[in-house]
C-alpha positions in Angstrom: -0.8 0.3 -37.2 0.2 -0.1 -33.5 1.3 -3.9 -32.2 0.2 -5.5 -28.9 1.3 -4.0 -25.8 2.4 -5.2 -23.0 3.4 -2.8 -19.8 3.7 -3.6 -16.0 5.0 -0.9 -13.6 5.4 -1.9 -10.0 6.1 0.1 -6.7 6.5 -0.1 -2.9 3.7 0.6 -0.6 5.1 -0.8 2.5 8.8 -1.5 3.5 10.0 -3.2 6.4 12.4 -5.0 8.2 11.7 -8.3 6.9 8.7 -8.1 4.1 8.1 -5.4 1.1 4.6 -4.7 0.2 4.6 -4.1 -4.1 1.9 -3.0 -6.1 1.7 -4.2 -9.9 -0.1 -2.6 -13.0 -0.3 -4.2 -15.7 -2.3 -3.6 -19.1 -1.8 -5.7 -22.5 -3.4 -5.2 -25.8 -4.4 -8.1 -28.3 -5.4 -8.3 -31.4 -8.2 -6.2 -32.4 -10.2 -4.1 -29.4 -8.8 -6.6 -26.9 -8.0 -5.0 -23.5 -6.5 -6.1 -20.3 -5.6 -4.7 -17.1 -5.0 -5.3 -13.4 -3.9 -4.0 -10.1 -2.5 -6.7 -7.4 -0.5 -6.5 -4.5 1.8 -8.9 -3.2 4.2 -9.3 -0.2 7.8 -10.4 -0.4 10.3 -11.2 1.8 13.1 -9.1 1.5 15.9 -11.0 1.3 13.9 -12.7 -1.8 14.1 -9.6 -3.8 17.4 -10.2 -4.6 16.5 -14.1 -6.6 14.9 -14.3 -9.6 13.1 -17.7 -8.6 12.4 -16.7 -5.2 10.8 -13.9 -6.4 7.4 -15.9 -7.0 7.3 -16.9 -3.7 4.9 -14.4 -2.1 3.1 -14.2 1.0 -0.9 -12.7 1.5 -1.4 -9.7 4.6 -4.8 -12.1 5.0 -2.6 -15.2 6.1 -0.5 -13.4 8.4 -3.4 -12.1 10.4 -5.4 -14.2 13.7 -8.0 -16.3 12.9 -10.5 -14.1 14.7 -9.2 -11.2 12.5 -9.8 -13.3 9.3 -13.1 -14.2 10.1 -14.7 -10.9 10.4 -12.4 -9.8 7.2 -14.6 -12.6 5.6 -17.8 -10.9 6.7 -16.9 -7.9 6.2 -16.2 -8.4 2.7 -19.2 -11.0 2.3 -21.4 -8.1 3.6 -20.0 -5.4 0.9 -19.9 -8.2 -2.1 -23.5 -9.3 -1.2 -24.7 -5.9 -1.2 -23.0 -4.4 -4.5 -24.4 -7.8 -6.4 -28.2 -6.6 -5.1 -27.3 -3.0 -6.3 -26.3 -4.3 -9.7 -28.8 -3.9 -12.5 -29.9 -7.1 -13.7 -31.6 -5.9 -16.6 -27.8 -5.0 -18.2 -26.7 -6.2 -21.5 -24.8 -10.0 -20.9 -22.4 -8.9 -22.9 -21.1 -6.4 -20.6 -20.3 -7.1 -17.1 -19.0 -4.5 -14.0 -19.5 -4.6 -10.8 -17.3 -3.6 -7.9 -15.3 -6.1 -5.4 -13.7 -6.3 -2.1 -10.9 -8.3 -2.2 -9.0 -9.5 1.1 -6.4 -11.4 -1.0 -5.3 -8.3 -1.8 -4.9 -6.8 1.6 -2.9 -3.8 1.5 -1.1 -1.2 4.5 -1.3 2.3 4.2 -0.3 5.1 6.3 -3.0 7.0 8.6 -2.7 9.5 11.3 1.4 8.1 11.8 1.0 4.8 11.2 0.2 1.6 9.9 -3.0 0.3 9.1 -4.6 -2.3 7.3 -6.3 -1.6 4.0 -9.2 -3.5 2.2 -8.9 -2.9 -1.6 -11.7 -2.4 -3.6 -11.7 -3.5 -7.1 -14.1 -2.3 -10.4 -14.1 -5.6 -12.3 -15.5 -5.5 -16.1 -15.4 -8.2 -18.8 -16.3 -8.1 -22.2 -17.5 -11.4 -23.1 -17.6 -10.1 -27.1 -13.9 -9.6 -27.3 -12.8 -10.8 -24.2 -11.8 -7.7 -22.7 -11.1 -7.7 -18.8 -10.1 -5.4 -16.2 -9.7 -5.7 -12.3 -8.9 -1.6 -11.4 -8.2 -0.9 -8.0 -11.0 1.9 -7.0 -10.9 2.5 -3.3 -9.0 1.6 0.3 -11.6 0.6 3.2 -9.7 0.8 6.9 -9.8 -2.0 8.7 -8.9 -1.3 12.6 -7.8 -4.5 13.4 -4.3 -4.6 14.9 -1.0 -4.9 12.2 0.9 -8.2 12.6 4.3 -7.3 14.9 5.7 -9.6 12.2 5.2 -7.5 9.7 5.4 -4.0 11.1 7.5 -4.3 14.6 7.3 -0.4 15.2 4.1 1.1 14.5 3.7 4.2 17.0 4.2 7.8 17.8 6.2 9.3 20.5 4.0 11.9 20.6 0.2 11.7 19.7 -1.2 12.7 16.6 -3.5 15.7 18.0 -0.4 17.2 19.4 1.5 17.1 15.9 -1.6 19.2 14.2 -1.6 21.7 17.0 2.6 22.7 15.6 2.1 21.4 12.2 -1.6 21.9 11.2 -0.7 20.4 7.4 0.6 17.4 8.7 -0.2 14.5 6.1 2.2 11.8 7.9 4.7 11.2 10.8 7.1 8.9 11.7 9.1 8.3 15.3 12.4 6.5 16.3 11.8 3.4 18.4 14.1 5.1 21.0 11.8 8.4 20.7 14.7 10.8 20.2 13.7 11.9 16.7 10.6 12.7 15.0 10.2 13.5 11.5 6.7 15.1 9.6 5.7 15.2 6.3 3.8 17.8 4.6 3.2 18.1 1.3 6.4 19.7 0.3 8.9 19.3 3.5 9.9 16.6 6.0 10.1 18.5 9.6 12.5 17.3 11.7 12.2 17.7 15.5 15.0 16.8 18.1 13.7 14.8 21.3 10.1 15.6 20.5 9.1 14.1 24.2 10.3 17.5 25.2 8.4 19.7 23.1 7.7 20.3 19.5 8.1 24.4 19.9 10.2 24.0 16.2 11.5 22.0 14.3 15.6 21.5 14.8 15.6 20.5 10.3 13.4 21.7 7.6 13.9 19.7 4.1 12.1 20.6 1.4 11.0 17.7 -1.1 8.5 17.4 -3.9 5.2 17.5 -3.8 3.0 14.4 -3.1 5.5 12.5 -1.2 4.8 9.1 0.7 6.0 7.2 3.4 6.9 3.7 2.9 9.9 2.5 4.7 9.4 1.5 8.2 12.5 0.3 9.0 15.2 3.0 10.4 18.2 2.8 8.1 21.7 5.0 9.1 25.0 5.2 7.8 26.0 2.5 5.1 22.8 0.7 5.8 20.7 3.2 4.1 22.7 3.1 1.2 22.4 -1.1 0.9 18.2 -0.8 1.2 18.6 1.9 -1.5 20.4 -0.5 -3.8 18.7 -3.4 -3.4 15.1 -1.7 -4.4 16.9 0.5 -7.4 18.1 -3.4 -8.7 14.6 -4.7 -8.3 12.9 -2.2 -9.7 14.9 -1.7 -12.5 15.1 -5.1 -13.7 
């Protein structure tokens, strides 16, 4: 007979200069058909990553953001809630509950088009009020357009537009640019393009590496030299622990 479980996993979605964006799973078993699981983002400092303790200190994408921009997040996600509760069917057993959730405590970034954006998780949350089961499953990303804290992402453009990175690489998924906009690299699904003073032209790309498939970009800090080794160690520690 199997015991309880208990598994997390974690993972990046967003690194930069100064704050980490991480992604936890987690899932236990009890006793009997007891079943819980949820998905949750939090946002660290990175010089926290490094101390146990200050480790729990984390920060919400909503707080960071202008008060005009929290108050139509508020809406927004009123609106949504409001409208999945009159969808719900109320003649379901009590016993049972789902129903889906927009969360903007769980703000989350994600890459689009070359850069940055804010995401609005939503979440499928069921509960079994016979055996006390309860999930909270991240189901679905909503955009938000509003503009990315500097803060948190200093450099969040192209040096080229977006159009005119699909017209010489039409299975572009991603890009990123230097700040000083004397090297762009593009991701497809299986190679990271790398073009030379793109301002001048994209006619072909001066690097082709191939990687695996189904890639992502996360870091948005430019690392060289021995730097790019210390950002390596310091996630390989905290994600190992």
């Amino acid at each position: 007979m199997n015991g309880p479980l208990d598994f997390t996993r974690n993972g990046p979605l967003y690194v930069g200069n100064k704050f980490i964006s991480i992604i936890n799973d987690e899932y236990i078993t009890g006793g009997g058909t007891f079943r819980t699981g949820s998905n949750t983002m939090a946002l660290y400092e990175i010089e926290d990553l490094g101390h146990s303790k200050k480790r729990q200190n984390t920060t919400k994408l909503f707080d960071m953001l202008s008060r005009s921009q929290q108050k139509e997040l508020r809406k927004i996600a009123k609106d949504f809630n409001r409208e999945e509760d009159s969808n719900n069917n109320e003649e379901e057993p009590i016993l049972i509950k789902e129903k889906r959730v927009m969360d903007i405590d769980n703000l989350a970034l994600k890459r689009k088009e070359g850069r940055w954006i804010i995401a609005i998780p939503v979440f499928s949350e069921y509960s079994h009020e016979g055996n006390g089961s309860y999930f909270y499953s991240l189901e679905e990303y909503v955009d938000y357009n509003g503009k990315v804290p500097k803060k948190l992402v200093p450099h969040n453009s192209l040096c080229v537009k977006w159009g005119e990175i699909l017209q010489v690489v039409p299975d572009a998924l991603d890009a990123v640019s230097s700040p000083n906009k004397d090297l762009l690299v593009v991701l497809t699904d299986n190679k990271l393009l790398v073009f030379n003073n793109p301002t001048k032209g994209l006619e072909k790309a001066t690097t082709t590496i191939d990687i695996e498939e189904n890639q992502q970009i996360v870091l948005s800090q430019w690392a060289v030299g021995d730097d790019a080794g210390k950002w390596s160690e310091t996630f390989r520690d905290y994600f190992e622990e």
